[in-house]
DOMI-604773 format. One line per field, with one value per atom (N, C-alpha, C, O): residue in one letter; atom name; z, x, y. Coordinates in Angstrom, 2 decimals, decimal comma. Atoms other than C-alpha are relative to their C-alpha. Layout:
<rs>
residu = A;...
atome = CA;...
up = Z;...
east = X;...
north = Y;...
</rs>
This chain:
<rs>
residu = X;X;X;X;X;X;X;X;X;X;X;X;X;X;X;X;X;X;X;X;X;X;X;X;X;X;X;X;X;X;X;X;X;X;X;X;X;X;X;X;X;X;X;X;X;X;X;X;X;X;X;X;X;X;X;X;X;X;X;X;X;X;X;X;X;X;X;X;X;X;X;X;X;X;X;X;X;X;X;X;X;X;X;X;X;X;X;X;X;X;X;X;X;X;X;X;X;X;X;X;X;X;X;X;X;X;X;X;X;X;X;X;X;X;X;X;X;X;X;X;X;X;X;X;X;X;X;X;X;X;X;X;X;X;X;X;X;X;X;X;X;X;X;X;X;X;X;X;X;X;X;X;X;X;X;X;X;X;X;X;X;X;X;X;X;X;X;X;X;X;X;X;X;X;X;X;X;X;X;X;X;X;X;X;X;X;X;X;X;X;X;X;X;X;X;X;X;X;X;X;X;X;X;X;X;X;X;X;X;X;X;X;X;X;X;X;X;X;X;X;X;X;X;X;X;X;X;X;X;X;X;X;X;X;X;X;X;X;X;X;X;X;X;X;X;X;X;X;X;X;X;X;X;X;X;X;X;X;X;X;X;X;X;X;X;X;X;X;X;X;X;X;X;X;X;X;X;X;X;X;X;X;X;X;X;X;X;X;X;X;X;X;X;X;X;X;X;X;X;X;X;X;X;X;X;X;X;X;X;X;X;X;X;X;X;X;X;X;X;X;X;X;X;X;X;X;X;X;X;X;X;X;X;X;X;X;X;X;X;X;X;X;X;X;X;X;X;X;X;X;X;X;X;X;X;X;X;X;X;X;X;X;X;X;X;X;X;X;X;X;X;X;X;X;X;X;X;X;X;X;X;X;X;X;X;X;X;X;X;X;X;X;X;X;X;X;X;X;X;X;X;X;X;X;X;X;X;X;X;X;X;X;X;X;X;X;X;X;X;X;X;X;X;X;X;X;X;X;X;X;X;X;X;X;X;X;X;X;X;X;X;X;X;X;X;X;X;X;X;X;X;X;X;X;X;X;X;X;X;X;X;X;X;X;X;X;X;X;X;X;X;X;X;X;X;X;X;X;X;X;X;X;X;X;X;X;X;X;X;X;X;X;X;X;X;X;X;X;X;X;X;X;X;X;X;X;X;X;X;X;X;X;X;X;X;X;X;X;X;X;X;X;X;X;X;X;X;X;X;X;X;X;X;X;X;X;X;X;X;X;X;X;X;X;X;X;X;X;X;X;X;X;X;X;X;X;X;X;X;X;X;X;X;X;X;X;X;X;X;X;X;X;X;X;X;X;X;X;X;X;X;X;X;X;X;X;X;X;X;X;X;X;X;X;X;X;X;X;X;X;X;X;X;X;X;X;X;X;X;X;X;X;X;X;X;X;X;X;X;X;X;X;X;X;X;X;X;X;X;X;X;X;X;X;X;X;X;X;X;X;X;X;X;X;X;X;X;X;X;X;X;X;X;X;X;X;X;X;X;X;X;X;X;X
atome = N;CA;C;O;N;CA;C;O;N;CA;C;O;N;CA;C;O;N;CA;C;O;N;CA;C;O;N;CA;C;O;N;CA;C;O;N;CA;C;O;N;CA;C;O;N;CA;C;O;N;CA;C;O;N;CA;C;O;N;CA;C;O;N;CA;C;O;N;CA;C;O;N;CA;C;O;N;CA;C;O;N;CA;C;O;N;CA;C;O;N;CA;C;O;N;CA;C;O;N;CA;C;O;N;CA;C;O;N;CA;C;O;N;CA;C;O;N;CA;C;O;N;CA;C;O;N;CA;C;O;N;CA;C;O;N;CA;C;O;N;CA;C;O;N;CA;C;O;N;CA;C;O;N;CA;C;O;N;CA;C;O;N;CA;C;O;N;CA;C;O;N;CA;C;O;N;CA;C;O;N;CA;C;O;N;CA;C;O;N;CA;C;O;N;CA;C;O;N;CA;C;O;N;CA;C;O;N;CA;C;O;N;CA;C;O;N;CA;C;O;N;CA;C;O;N;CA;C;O;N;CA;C;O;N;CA;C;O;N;CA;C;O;N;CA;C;O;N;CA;C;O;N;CA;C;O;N;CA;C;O;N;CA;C;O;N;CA;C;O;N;CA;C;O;N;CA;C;O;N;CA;C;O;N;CA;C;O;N;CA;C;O;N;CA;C;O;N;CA;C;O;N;CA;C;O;N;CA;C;O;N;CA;C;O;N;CA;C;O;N;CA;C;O;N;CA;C;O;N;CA;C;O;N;CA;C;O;N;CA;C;O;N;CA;C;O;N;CA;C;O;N;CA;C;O;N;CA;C;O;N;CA;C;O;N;CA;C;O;N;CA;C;O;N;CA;C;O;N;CA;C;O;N;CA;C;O;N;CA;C;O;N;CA;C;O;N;CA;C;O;N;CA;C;O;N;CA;C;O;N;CA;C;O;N;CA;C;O;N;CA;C;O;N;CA;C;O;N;CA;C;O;N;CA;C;O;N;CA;C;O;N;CA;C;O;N;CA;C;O;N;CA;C;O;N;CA;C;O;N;CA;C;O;N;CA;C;O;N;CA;C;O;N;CA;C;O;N;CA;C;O;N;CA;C;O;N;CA;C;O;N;CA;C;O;N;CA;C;O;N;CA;C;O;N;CA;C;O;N;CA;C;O;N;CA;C;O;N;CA;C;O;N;CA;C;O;N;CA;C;O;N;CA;C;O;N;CA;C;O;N;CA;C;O;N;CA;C;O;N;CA;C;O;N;CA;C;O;N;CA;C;O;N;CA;C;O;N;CA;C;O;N;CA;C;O;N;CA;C;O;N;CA;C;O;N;CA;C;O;N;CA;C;O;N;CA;C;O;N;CA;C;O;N;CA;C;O;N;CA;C;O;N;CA;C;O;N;CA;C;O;N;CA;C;O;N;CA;C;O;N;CA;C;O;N;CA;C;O;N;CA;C;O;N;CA;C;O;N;CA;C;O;N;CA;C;O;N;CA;C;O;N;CA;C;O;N;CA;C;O;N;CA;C;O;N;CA;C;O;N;CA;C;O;N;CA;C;O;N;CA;C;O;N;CA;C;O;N;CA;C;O;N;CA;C;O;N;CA;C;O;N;CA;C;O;N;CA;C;O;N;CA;C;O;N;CA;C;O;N;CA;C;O;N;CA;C;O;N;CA;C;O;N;CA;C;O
up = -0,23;15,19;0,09;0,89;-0,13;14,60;1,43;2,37;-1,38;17,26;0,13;1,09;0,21;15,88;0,00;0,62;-0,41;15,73;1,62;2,14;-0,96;19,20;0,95;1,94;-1,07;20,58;-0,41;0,55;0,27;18,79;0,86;1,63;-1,13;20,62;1,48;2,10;-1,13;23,76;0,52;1,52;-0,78;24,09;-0,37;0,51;-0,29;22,69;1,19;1,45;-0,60;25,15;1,78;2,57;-0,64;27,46;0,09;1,11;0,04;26,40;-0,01;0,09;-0,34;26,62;1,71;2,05;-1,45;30,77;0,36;1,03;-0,31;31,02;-0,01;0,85;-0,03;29,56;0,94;1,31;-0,85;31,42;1,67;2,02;-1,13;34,53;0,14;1,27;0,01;33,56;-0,01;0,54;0,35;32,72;1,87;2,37;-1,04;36,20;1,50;2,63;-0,65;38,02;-0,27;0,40;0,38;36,50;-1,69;-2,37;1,35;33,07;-0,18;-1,12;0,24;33,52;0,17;-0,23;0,15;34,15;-1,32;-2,00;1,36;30,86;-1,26;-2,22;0,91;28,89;-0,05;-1,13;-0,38;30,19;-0,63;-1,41;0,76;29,32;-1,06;-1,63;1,40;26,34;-1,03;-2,11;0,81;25,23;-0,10;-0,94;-0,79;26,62;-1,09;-1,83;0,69;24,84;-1,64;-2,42;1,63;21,30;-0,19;-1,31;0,76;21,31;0,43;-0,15;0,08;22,37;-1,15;-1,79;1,20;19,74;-1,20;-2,26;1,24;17,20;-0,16;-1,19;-0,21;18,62;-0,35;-0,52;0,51;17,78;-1,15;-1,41;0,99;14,61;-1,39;-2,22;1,18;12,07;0,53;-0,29;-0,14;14,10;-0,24;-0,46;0,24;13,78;-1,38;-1,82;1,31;10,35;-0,66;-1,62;0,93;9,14;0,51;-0,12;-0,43;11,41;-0,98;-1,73;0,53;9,84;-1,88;-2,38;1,22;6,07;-0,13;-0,90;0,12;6,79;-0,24;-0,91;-0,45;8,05;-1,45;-1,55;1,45;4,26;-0,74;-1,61;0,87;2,73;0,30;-0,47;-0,66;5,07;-0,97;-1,73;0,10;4,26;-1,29;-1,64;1,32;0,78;-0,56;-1,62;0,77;0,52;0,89;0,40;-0,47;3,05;-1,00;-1,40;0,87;0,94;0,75;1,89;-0,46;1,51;0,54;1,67;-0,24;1,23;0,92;1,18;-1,17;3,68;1,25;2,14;-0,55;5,83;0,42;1,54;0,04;5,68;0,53;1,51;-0,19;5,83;1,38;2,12;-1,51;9,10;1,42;2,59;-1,36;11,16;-0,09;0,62;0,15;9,42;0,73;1,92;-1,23;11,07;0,03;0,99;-0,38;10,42;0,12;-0,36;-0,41;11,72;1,30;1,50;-1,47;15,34;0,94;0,90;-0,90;18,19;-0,62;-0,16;0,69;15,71;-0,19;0,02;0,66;14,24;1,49;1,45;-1,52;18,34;0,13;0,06;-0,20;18,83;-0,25;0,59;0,94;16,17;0,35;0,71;-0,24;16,69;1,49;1,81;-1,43;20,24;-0,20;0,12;-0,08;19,77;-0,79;-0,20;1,15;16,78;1,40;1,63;-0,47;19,04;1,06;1,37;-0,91;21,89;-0,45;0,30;0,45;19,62;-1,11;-1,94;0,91;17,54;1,48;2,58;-0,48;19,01;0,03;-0,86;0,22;19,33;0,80;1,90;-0,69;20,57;-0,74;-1,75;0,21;20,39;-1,72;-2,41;1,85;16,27;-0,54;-1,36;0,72;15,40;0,32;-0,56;-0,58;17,35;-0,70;-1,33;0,40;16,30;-1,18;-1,36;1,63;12,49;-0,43;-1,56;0,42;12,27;0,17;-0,58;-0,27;14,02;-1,34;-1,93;1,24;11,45;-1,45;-2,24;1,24;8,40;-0,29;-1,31;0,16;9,12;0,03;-0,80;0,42;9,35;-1,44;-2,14;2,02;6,00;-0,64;-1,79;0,75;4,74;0,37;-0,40;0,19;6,02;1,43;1,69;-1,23;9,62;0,38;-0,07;-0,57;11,86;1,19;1,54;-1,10;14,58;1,05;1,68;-1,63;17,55;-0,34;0,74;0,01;16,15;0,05;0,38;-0,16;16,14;1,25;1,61;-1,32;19,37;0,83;1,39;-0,41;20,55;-0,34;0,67;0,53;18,73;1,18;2,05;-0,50;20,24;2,06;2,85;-1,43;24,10;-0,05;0,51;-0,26;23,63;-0,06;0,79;0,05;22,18;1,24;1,44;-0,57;24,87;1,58;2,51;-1,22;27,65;0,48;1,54;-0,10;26,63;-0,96;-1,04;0,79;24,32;0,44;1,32;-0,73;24,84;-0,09;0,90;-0,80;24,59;0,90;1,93;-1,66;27,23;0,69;1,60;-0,72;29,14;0,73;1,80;-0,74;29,03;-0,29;-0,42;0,05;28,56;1,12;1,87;-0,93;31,22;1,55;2,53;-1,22;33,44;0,93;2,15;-0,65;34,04;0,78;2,01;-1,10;35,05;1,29;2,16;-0,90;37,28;1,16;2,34;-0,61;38,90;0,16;-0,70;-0,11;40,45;-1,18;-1,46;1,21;37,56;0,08;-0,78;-0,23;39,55;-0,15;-0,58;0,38;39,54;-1,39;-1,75;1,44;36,09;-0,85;-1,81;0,44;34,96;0,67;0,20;-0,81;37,95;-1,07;-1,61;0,68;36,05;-1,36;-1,89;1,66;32,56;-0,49;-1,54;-0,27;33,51;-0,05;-0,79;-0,51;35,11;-1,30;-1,07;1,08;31,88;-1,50;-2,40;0,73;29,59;-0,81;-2,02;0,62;28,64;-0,13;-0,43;0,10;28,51;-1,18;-1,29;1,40;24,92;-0,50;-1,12;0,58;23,96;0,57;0,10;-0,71;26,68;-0,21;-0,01;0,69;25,29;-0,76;-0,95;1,02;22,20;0,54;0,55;-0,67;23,74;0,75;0,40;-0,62;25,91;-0,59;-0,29;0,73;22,88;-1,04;-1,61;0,95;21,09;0,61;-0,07;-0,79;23,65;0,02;-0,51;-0,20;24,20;-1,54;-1,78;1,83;20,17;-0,61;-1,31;0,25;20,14;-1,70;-2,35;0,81;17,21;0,58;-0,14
east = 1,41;19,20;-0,15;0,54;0,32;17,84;-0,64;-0,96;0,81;16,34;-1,53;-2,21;1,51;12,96;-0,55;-1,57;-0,20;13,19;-0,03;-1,13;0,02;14,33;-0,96;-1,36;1,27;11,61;-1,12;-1,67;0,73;9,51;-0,17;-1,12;-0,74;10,80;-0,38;-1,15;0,55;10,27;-1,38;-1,90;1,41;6,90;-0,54;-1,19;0,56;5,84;0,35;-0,26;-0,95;8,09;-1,12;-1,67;1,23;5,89;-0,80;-0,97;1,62;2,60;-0,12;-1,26;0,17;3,46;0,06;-0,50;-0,10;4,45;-0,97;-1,46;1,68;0,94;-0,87;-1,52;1,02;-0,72;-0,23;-1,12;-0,61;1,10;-1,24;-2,42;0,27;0,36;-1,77;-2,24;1,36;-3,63;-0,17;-1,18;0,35;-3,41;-0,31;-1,02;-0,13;-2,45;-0,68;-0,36;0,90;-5,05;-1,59;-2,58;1,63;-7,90;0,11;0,77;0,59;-9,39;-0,57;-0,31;1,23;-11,89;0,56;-0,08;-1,13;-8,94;0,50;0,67;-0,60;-7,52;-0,56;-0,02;0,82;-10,40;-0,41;-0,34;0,73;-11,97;1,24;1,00;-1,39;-8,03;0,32;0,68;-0,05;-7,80;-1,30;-1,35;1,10;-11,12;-0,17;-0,91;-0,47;-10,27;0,69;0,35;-1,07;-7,28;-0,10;0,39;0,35;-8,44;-1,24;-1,73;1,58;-11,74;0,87;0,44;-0,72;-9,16;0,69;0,93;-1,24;-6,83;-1,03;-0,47;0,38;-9,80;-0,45;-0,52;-0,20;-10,34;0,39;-0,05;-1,41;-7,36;0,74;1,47;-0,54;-6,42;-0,62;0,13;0,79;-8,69;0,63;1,36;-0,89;-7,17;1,54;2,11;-1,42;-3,68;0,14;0,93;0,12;-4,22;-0,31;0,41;-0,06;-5,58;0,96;1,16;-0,94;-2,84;1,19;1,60;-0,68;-0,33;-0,07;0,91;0,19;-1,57;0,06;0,74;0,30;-2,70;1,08;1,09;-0,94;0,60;1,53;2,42;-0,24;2,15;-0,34;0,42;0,25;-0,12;0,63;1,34;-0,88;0,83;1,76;1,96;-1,35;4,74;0,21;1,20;-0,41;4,28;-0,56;-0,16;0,26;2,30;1,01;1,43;-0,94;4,42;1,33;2,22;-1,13;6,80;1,52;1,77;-1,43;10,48;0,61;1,08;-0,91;11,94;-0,18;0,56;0,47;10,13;-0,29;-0,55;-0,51;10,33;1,61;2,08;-1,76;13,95;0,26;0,99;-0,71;14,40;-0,54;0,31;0,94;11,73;0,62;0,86;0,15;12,27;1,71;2,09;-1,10;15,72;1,08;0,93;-1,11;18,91;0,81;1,57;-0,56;20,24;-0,83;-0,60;1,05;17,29;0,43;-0,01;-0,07;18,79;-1,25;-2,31;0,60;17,49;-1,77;-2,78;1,49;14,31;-1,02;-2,15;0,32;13,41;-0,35;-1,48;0,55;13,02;-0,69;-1,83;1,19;11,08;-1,10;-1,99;1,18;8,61;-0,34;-1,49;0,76;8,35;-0,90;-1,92;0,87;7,51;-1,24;-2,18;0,88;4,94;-0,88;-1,96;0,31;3,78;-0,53;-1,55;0,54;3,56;-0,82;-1,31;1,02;1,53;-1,10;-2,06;1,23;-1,01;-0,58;-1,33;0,09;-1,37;-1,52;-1,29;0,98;-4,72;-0,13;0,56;-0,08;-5,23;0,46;0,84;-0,58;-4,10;1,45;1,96;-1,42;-0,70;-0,24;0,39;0,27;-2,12;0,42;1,34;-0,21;-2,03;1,50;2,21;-1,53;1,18;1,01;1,78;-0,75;3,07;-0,09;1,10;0,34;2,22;-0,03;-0,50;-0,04;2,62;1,87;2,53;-0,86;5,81;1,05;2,11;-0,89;7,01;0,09;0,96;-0,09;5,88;0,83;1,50;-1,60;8,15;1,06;1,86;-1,06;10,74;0,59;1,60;-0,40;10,31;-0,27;-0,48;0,09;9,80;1,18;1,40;-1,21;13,19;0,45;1,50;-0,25;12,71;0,98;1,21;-0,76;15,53;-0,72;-1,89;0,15;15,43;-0,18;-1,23;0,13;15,78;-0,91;-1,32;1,16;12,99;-0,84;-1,96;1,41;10,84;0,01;-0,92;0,09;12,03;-1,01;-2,07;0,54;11,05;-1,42;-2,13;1,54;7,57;-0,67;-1,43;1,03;6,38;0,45;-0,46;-0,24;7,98;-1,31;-2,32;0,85;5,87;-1,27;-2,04;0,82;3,26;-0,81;-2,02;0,44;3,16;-0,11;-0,87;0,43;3,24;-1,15;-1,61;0,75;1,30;-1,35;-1,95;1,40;-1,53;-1,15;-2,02;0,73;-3,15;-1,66;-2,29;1,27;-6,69;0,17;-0,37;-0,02;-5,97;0,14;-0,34;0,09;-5,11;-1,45;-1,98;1,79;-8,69;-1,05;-2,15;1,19;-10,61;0,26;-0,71;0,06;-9,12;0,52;-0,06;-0,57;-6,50;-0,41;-0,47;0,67;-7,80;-1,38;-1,44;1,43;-11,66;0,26;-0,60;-0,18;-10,03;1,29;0,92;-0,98;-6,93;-0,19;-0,89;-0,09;-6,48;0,63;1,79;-1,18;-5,07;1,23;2,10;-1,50;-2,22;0,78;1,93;-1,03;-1,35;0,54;1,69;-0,10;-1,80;0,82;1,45;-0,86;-0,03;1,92;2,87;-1,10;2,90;0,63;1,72;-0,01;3,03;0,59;1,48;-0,43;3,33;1,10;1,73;-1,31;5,81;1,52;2,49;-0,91;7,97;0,25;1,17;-0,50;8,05;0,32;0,90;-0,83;8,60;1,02;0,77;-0,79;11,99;0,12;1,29;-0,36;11,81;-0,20;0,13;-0,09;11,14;1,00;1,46;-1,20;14,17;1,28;2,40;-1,42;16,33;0,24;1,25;-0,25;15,55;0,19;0,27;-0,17;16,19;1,74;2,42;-0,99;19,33;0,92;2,02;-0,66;20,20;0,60;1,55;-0,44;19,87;1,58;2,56;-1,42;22,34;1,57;2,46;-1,53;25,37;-0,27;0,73;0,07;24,19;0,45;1,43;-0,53;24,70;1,54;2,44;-1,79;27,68;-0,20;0,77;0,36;25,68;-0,06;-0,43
north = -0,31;-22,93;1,51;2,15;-1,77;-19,07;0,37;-0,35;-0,35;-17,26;-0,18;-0,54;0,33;-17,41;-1,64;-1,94;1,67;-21,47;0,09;-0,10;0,27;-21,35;0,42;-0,19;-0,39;-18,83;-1,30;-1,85;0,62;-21,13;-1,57;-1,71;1,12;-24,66;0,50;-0,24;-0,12;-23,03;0,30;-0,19;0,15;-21,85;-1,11;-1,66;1,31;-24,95;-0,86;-1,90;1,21;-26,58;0,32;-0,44;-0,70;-23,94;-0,61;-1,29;0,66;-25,23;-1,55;-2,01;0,77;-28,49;-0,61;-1,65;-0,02;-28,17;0,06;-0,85;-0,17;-26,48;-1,13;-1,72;1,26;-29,04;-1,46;-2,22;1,58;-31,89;1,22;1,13;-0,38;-29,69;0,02;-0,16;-0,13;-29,32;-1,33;-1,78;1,94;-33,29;-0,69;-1,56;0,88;-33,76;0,69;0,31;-0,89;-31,04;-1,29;-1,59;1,00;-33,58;0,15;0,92;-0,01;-34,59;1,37;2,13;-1,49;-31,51;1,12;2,09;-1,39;-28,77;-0,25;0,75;0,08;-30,41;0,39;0,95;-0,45;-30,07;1,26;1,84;-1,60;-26,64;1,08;2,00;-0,77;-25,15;0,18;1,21;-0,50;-26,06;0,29;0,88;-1,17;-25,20;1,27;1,78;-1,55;-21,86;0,56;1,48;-0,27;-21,87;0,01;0,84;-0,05;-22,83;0,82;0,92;-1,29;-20,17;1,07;2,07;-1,28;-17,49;0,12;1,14;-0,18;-18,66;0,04;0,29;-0,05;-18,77;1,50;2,18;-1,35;-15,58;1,56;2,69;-1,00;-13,87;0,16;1,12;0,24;-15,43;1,13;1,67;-0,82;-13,41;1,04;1,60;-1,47;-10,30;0,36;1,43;-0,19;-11,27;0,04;0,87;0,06;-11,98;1,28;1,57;-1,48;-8,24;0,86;1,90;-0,96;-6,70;-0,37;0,52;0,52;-8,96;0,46;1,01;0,10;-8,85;2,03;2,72;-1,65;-4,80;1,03;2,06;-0,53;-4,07;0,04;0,89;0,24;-5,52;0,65;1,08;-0,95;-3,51;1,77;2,42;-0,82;-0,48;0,27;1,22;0,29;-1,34;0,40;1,04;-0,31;-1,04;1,50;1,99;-1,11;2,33;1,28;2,33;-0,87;4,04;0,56;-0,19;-0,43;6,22;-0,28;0,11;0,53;4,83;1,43;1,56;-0,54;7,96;1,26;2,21;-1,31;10,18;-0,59;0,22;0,65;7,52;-0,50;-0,69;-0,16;7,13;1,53;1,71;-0,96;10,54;0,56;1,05;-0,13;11,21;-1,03;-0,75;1,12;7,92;-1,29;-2,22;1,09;6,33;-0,20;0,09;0,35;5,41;1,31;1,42;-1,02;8,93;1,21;2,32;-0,84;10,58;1,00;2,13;-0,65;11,45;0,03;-0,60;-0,33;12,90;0,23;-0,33;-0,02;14,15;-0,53;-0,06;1,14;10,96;-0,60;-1,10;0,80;9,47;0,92;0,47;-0,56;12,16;-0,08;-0,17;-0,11;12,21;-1,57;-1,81;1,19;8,48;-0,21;-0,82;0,52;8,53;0,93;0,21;-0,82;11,42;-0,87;-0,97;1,44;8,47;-1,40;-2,05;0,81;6,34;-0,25;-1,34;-0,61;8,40;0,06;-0,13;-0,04;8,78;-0,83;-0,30;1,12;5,62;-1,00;-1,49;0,65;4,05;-1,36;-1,87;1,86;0,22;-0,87;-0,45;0,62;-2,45;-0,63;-0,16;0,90;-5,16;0,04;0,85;-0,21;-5,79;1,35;1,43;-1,10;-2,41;0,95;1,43;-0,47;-0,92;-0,49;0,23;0,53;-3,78;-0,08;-0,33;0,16;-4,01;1,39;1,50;-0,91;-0,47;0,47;1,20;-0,25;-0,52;-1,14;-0,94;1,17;-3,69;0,53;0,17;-0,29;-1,69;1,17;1,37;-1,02;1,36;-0,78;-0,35;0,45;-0,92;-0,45;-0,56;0,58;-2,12;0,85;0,46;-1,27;1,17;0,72;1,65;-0,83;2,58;0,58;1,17;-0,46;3,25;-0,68;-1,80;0,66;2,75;-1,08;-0,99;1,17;-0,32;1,42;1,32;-0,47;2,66;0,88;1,28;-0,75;4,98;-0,95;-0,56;0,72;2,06;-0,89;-1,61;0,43;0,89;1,21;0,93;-1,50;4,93;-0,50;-0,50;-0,16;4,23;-0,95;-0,51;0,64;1,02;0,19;-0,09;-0,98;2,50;0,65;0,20;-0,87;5,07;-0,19;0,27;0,81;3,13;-0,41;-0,37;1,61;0,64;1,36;1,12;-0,58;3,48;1,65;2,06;-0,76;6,46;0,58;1,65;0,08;5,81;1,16;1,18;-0,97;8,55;-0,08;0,32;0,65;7,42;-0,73;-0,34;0,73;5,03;0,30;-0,38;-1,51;8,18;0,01;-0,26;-0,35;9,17;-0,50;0,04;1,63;5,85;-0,45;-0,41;0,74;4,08;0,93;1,40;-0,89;5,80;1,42;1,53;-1,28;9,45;-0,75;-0,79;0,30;7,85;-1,08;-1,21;1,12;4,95;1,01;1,01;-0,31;6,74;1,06;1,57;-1,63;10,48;0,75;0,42;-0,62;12,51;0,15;-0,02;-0,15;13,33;-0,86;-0,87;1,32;10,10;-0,36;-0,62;0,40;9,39;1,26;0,82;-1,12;13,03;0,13;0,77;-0,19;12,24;-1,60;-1,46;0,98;8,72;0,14;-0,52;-0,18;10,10;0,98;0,95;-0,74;12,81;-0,66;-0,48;0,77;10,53;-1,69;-2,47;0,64;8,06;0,60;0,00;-0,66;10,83;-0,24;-0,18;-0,15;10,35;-1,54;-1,76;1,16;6,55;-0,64;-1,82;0,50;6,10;0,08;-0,88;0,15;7,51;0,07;0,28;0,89;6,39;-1,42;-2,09;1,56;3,05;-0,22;-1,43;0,14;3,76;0,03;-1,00;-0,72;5,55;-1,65;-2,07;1,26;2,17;-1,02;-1,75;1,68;-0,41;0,81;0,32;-0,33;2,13;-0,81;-1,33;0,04;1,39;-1,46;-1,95;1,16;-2,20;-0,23;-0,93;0,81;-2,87;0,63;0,18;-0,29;-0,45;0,92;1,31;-0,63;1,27;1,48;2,40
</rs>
């Protein structure tokens, strides 16, 4: 069984516990949940779908070899750089991060620059900076915050190296 099979097997295995568990909250927790559940999922599907399809098109106009040579596996220290700075300022949400991060791969990027990307991605979006965080939180916080995760894009890139032995 692959890994993708098996993630697959389990969250169903997931959503079927839920369900049992909503079955046995009442009829009207069962129904209300998964009505929930299927207008989120109809929701989401048209979005996963242009990230998904976008991210194909993406894949194929990205030039291989300036890709390879920017973000590839013998990019170094550079190549984590430039990705995390890539991925500080890449706007959007999970669709767009991730489908941007899948189409450098298939354009030539290495696995740990695009680990670096969606890190950085996933922690310093920098509109979300000053959309959400700066107007809700003290700055200091949010500047002592962003300081202090700094180097964690490409210590994770840095981590999965020794964990794979690459």
């Amino acid at each position: 069984m692959t890994a993708n099979v098996a993630i697959a097997v389990l969250l169903w295995v997931i959503v079927a516990v839920l369900g049992f568990l909503a079955w046995r909250r009442g009829d009207r927790v069962l129904a209300d949940s998964t009505r929930s559940g299927a207008l989120d999922f109809l929701y989401l599907l048209p979005r996963l779908a242009i990230g998904v399809i976008g991210a194909g098109f993406l894949a194929a106009l990205l030039p291989q070899d300036v890709v390879r040579s920017w973000l590839g596996p013998d990019s170094g220290i550079a190549g984590l750089l430039l990705a995390t700075l890539a991925g500080a300022l890449t706007p959007g949400g999970p669709v767009i991060g991730f489908a941007i991060g899948a189409s450098a791969l298939k354009s030539g990027a290495g696995y740990l620059a695009v680990m670096a990307y969606v890190t950085a991605w996933a922690l310093f979006a920098v509109q979300r900076l000053f959309v959400w965080e700066i107007p809700v939180m003290p700055a200091r916080v949010v500047w002592l915050r962003v300081a202090a995760s700094l180097p964690l894009p490409v210590l994770t890139a840095l981590g999965v190296m020794l964990l794979t032995g690459r």
